[in-house]
N, C-alpha and C positions, 0 to 999 in steps of 0.2 A: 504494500500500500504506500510506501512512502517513497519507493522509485516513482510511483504513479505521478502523487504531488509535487516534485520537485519539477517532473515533463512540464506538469499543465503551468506551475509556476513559470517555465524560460519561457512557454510559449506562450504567454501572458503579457509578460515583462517586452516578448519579440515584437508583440502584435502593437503594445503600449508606443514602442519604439519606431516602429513603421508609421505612426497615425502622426506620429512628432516631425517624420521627416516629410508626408505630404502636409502638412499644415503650415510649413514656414513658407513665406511669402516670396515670390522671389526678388531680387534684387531690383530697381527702375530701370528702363531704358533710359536710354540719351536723350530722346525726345521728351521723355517722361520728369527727366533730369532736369533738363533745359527748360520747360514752360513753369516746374516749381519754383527754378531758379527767379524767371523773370517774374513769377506771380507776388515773391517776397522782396526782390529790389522793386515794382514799386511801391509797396507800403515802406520799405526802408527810406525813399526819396521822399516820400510826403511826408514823413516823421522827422526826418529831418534836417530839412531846411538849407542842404546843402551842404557842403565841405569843402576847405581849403589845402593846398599842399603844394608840392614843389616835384618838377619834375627834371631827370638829368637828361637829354639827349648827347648821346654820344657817334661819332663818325668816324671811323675809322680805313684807312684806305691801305691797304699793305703792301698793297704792287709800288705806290709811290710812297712808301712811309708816312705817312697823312694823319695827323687828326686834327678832328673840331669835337667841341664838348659845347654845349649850351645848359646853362641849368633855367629852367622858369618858374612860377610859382604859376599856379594853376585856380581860381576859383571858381567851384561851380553851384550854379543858383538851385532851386528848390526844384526847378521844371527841366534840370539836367544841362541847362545852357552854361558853356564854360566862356570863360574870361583868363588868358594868358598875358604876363608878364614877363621879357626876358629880365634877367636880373644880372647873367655873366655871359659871357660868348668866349672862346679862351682857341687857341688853335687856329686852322685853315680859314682862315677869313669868307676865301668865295664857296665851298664847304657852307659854314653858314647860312651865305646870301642865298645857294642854288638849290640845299637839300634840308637845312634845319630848318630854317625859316619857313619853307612851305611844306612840308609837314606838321608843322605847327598849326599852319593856315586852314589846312584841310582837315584838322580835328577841331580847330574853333568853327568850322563851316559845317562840319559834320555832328557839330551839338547843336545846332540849331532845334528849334522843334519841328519844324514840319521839314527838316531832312531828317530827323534822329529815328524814326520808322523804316527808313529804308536801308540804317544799316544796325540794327539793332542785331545781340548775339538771338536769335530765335529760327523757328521752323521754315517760315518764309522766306530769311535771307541766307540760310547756310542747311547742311543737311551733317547729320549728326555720327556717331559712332562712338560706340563707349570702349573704352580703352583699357582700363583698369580702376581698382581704389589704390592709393595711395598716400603715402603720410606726408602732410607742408605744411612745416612750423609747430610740428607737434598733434596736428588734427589731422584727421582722416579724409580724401576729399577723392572724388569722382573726376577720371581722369578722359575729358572728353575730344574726340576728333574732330574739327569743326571744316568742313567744306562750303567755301562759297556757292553759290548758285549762279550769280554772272562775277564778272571781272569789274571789281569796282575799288577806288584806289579808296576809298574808306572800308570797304571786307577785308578782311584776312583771311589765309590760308594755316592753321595752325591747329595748337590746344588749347581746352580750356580747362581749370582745374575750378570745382563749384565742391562747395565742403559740404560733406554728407548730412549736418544736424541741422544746419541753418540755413542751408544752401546757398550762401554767399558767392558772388566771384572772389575767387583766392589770387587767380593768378591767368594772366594770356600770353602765350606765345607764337610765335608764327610769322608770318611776310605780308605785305599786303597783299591782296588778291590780283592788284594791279599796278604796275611798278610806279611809286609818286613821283619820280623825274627823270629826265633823261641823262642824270650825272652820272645815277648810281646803278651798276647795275645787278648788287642783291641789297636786298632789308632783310633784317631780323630783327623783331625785337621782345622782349621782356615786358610784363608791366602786372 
C-alpha cells in the first residue's frame, strides 16, 4: 500500500507541475513592447512638464584624423518641442558648420509637433523584432530591433532598449535611416 501512495503522490506533484508550466504567460512581443512603451511616455510627458539637459555631439573622422565635439544643452517643453543651445564647439571647425550643426537642426525640426508623429519610435514608422532581455544600469530591459519603414533622415536604423517594469526608453542606438549630409559618410550614435 504505501509503494501505491508515494506513485499517486509524484504523479500528483507531476500533474501540479505541468499546470505551472502552461499557466505562465509568455513573454510580450516587440510590438507589444513598443505600444506599452509609448502608452506610458505619454502620461510620463504630461506629468511632467518637460526636462532639461545637455547633450555631447561628437565627430570623429579617422581617415583624416579629425574631430569636432559640440556639447549643447537641450530643453524640452511639456508637448515634446525641444529648444537647443550650443554652449562649446571644440575641434574641426567646418565639421561643425556641415554635420553638427544640422543635425542639431533636424532634431529641433523633428520635435516639432505636427512633425513629431511621423517619426515617432512606434508600429507605423518602424517594424519591430525582439532581441533579447538584458541588464543596463543595473535593471532589466527589452532588447528591441527597430527597422525603419521609409528612408527618412529623422528614422533610424538600430536598437532600442525599453526597461521591463516601467517600460521606459533606456537607451537608442543605430544610424539614421537616411544619411543627414553629404560630409559624412557613416552615423552612429548612442543616446
Amino acid at each position: 500500500m504505501r509503494v501505491h501512495l508515494i506513485f499517486v503522490t509524484i504523479l500528483i506533484g507531476a500533474g501540479a507541475s505541468e499546470c505551472t508550466l502552461h499557466t505562465q504567460t509568455p513573454p510580450p512581443t516587440a510590438d507589444e513592447v513598443v505600444a506599452t512603451m509609448r502608452i506610458r511616455d505619454g502620461a510620463r510627458e504630461t506629468a511632467s512638464g518637460g526636462y532639461t539637459g545637455r547633450r555631447e555631439y561628437v565627430l570623429e573622422n579617422h581617415r583624416f584624423n579629425k574631430r569636432a565635439e559640440m556639447l549643447v544643452g537641450i530643453a524640452c517643453d511639456r508637448n515634446g518641442e525641444k529648444r537647443f543651445e550650443v554652449i562649446s564647439e571644440d575641434g574641426w571647425k567646418s565639421a561643425d558648420k556641415r554635420v553638427l550643426r544640422p543635425m542639431v537642426e533636424t532634431e529641433l525640426d523633428s520635435s516639432r509637433p505636427q512633425i513629431r508623429a511621423k517619426n515617432r519610435i512606434n508600429s507605423e514608422n518602424y517594424s519591430f523584432r525582439m532581441i533579447q532581455t538584458s541588464p543596463i544600469e543595473g535593471r532589466m530591459s527589452y532588447v528591441i530591433e527597430a527597422v525603419p519603414k521609409r528612408e527618412d533622415k529623422s528614422l533610424f536604423r538600430g536598437r532600442i532598449w525599453v526597461d521591463t517594469e516601467d517600460y521606459a526608453l533606456a537607451r537608442v542606438e543605430g544610424a539614421p535611416a537616411k544619411n543627414p549630409s553629404f560630409w559624412t559618410k557613416s552615423v552612429h550614435f548612442v543616446q
